[in-house]
Structure formats: C-alpha cells, structure tokens
C-alpha positions as CSV (number, residue, x, y, z in Angstrom):
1,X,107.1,160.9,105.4
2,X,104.6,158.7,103.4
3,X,107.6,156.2,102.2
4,X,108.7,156.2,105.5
5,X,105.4,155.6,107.0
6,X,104.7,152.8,104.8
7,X,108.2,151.2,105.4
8,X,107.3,151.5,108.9
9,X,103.4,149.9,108.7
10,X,105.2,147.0,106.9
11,X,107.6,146.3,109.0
12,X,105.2,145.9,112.1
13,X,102.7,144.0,109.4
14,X,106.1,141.3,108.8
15,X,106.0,140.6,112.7
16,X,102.5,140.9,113.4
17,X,101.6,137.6,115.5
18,X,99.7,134.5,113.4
19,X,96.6,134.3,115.6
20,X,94.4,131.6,113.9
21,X,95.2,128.4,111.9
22,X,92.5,126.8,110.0
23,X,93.2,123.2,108.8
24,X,90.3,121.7,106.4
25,X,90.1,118.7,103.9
26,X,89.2,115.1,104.6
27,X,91.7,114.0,106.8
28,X,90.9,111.4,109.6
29,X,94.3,109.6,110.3
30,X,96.0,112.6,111.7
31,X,95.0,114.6,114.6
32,X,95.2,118.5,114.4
33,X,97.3,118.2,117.8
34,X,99.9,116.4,115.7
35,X,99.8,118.7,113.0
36,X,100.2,121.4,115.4
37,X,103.5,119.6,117.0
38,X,104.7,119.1,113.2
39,X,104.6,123.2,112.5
40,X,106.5,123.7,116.4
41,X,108.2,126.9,116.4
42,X,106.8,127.8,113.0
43,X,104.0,129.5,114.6
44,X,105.8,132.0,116.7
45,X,106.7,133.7,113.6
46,X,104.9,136.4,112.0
47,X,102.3,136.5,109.8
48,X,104.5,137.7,106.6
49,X,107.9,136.2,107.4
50,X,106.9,132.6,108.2
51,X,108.2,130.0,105.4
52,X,105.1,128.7,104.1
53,X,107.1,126.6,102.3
54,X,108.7,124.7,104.9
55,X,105.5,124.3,107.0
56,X,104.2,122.1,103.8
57,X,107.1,119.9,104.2
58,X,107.1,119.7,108.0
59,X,103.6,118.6,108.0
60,X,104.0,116.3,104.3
61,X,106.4,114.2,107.0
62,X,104.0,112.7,109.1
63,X,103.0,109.5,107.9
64,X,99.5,109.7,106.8
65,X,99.6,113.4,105.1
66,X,99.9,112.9,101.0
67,X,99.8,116.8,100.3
68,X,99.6,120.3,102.4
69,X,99.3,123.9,100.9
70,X,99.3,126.7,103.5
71,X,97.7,130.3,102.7
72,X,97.6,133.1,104.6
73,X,94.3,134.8,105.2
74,X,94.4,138.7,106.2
75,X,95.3,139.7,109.0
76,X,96.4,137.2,110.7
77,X,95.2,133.6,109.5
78,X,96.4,130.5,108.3
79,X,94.9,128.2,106.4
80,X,95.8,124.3,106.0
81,X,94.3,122.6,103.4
82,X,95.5,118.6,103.9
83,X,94.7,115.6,101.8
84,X,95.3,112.2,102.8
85,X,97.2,109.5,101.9
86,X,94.0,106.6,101.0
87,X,95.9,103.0,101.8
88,X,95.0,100.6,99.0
89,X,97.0,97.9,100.2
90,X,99.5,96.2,103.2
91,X,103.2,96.0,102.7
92,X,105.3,93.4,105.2
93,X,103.8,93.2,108.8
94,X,102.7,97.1,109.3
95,X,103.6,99.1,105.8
96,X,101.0,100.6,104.0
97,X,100.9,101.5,100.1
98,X,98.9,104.2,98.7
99,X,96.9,104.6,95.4
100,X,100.3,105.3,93.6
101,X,102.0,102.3,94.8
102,X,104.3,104.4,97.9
103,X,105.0,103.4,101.0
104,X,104.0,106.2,103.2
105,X,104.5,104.4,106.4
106,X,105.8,101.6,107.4
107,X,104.8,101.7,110.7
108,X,101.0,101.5,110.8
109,X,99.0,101.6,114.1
110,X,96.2,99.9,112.5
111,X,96.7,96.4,111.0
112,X,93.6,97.3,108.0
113,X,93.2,93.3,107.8
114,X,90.6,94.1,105.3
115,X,93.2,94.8,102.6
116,X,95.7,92.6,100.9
117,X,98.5,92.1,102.1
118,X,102.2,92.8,99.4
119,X,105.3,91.0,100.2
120,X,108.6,91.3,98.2
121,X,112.0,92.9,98.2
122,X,112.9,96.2,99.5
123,X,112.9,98.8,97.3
124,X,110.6,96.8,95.0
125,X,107.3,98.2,96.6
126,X,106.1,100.8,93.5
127,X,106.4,97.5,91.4
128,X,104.7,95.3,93.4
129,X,101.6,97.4,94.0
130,X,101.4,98.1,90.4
131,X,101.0,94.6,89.8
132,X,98.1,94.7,92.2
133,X,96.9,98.0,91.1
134,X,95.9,96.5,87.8
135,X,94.7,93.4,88.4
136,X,92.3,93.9,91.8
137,X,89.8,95.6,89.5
138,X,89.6,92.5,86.9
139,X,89.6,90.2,89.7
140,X,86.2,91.9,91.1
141,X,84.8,91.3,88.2
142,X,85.5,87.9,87.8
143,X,83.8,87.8,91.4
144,X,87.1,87.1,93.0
145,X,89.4,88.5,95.6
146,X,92.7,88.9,96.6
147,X,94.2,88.1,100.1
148,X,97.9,88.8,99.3
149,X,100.9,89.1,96.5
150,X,104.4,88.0,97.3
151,X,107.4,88.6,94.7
152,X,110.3,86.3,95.5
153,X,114.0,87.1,95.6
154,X,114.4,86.3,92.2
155,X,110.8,88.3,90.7
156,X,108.1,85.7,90.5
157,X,104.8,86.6,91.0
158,X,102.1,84.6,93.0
159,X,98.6,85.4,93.9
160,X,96.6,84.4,96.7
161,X,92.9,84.3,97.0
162,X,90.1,84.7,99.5
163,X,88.9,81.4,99.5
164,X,92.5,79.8,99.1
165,X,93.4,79.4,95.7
166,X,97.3,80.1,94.5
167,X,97.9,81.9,91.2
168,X,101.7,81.4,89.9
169,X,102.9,83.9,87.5
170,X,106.7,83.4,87.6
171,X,109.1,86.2,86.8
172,X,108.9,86.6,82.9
173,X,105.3,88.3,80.9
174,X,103.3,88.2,83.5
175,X,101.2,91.0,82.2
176,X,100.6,88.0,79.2
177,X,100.0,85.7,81.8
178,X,97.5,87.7,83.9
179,X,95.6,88.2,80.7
180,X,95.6,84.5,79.8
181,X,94.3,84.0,83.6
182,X,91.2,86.4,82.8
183,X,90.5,85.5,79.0
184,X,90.9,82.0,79.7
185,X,91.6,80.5,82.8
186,X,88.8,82.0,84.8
187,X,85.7,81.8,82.6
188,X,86.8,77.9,81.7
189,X,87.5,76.9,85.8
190,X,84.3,79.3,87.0
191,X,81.9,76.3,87.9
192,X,84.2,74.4,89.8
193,X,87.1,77.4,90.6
194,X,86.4,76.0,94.5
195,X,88.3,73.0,93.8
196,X,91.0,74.7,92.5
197,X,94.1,74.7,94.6
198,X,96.7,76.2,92.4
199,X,96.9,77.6,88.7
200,X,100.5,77.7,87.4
201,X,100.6,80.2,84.3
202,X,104.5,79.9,84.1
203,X,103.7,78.0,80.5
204,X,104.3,79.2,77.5
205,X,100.7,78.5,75.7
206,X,99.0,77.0,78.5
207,X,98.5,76.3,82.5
208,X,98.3,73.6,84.9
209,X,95.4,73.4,87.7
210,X,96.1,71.6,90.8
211,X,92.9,70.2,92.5
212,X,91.8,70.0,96.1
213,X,91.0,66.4,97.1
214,X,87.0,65.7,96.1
215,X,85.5,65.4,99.8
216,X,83.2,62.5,99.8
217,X,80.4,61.9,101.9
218,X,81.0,59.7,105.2
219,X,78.9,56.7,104.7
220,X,76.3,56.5,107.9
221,X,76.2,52.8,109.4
222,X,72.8,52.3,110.0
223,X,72.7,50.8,113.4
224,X,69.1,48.6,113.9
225,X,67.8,47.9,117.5
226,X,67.2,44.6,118.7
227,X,64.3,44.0,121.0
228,X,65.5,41.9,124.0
229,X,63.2,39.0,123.2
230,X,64.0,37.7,126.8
C-alpha cells in the first residue's frame, strides 16, 4: 500500500501544472514576453517532466541571451536566471560582437554608434575582435580612440581613429607592430598627433607618417575708408 501510494503521489507530482516562472539577472535587451514565446509549449508541461535542458537552449537562441540555467522551485516554480550578451563592438552594417569576440546577432535593432565599428571577412569575426580586444585598452591610455577596424581580403590590418587618423598594420606581426605604435610611435607624434593623417607600420624597423596639409591663416586685406573730400 505504501509503495503503491508513493508511486501514485509521484506520478500526480510528474504532471502537476508549472504555475509560476521567475526570470532574474540583469538583462535589458530582451523582454520577458519574448522569453516567454521562446519556452512556447514548454510550459504546458509538468513541473517534473519538463526538459530543463532544452528550455536553456530555446531561450540561449534569441539574439541578446549569452547564458540561461532553469531551476525548479517546490511546488510548482521556475526560476530563470539570464545573463546577457554585453556588445563591445559593431560588425558590418547591424552585427554585434560580444566580450569574447562572437557574433550573437547580426541583426541589431539598435545601430550603438557609440562603439567601433569591425569590418572583414566572414568567418573572420573572433579574429578580428581580438585584435580590437587588445588594443582598445592601450589606446585609452594613450588618450586615443578608435572609430573602426577593417581586415582586407587578403589580412591586413588598419585602424581608424576618432579624430581621423589611419593606422596601417598590413597582414604580417602585427602584434610587433601594434607594440612599436604604443612604445614608439605614439609618445614621439603626441604633440602634434592632429596633424597626422596616416601611420604606415608595414616596415620592418620603422614607419612612415603622412601629414595633413599645415592650415595657414587667411591674410585679412585691410580695407581703409576714404572721406569724400567733395
């Protein structure tokens, strides 16, 4: 009687209804409606048989969701806890990157002009956004910023500043390069780094700096009045 009593109490326990979902963490991106639509038919199941499992993944799908773990709470409870995919950078026209260099979307409903932009070949993305990834926090402190990165077809690197300057890193030790930029480059061009139009790095031992035209002052004709002596 007691077995079958208990096999019994189970049983109802496996089907009893999920009544409550709780979702917490510090997500802003995604509303709970949408994560609601992600678990669908999920929540129709009972408490004990639902695949927790696959209700991580459905809800790891949508675009701006970098991790979900689901728990159940006695009786009937479920608890989301969601973290956030943090966008560090842009990729093409509306791709974003996160802090480990993956695209998570590629279809953003934001544009985020505030961060840089990353251009390059598909497939090439992780790559690309490690370049950026260790280079944005030197530039800061060389009081600099970046606007975008592009990688060509053929793996060169170029930089592009806030205030217009191009940094050309070619295809072959740029890490070298990059650290020539910072060791050398930028403390030696710092007083007059506004004039700068272009640094090319792509030298062995050296660089070239491309200037912007000196802008010279307009000379002011000075115009004097003649009294009509008539």
């Amino acid at each position: 009687v007691v077995r079958g009593g208990a096999f019994f109490g189970s049983k109802i326990l496996l089907y009893n209804p999920i009544r409550m979902l709780i979702l917490q963490g510090s997500f802003q991106r995604v509303p709970s409606i949408q994560i609601e639509a992600a678990l669908g038919s999920n929540l129709n199941h009972g408490f004990l048989s639902v695949d927790i499992m696959k209700m991580c993944r459905q809800i790891e799908r949508l675009d701006w969701i970098d991790k979900a773990e689901v728990r159940r709470i006695w009786p009937d409870t479920l608890k989301i806890e969601l973290t956030e995919h943090r966008a560090v950078a842009r990729w093409g026209k509306e791709g974003l990157l996160n802090i480990h260099g993956e695209l998570f979307t590629e279809n953003a409903r934001h544009t985020f002009p505030e961060l840089p932009q990353l251009t390059g070949p598909d497939g090439r993305e992780k790559e690309i956004a490690n370049y950026y990834l260790s280079v944005h926090g030197l530039l800061a402190q060389a009081n600099l910023q970046m606007q975008r990165l592009s990688m060509d077809d053929r793996g060169a690197i170029r930089l592009f500043l806030e205030d217009g300057q191009e940094i050309r890193l070619g295809q072959d030790g740029v890490t070298e390069r990059l650290e020539r930029f910072f060791t050398i480059v930028a403390p030696t061009l710092a007083s007059k780094f506004a004039r700068v139009r272009y640094v090319d790095l792509r030298y062995t031992n050296g660089f070239a700096v491309g200037w912007l035209p000196e802008v010279v002052a307009p000379q002011v004709a000075q115009i004097q009045a003649v009294a009509d002596s008539g």
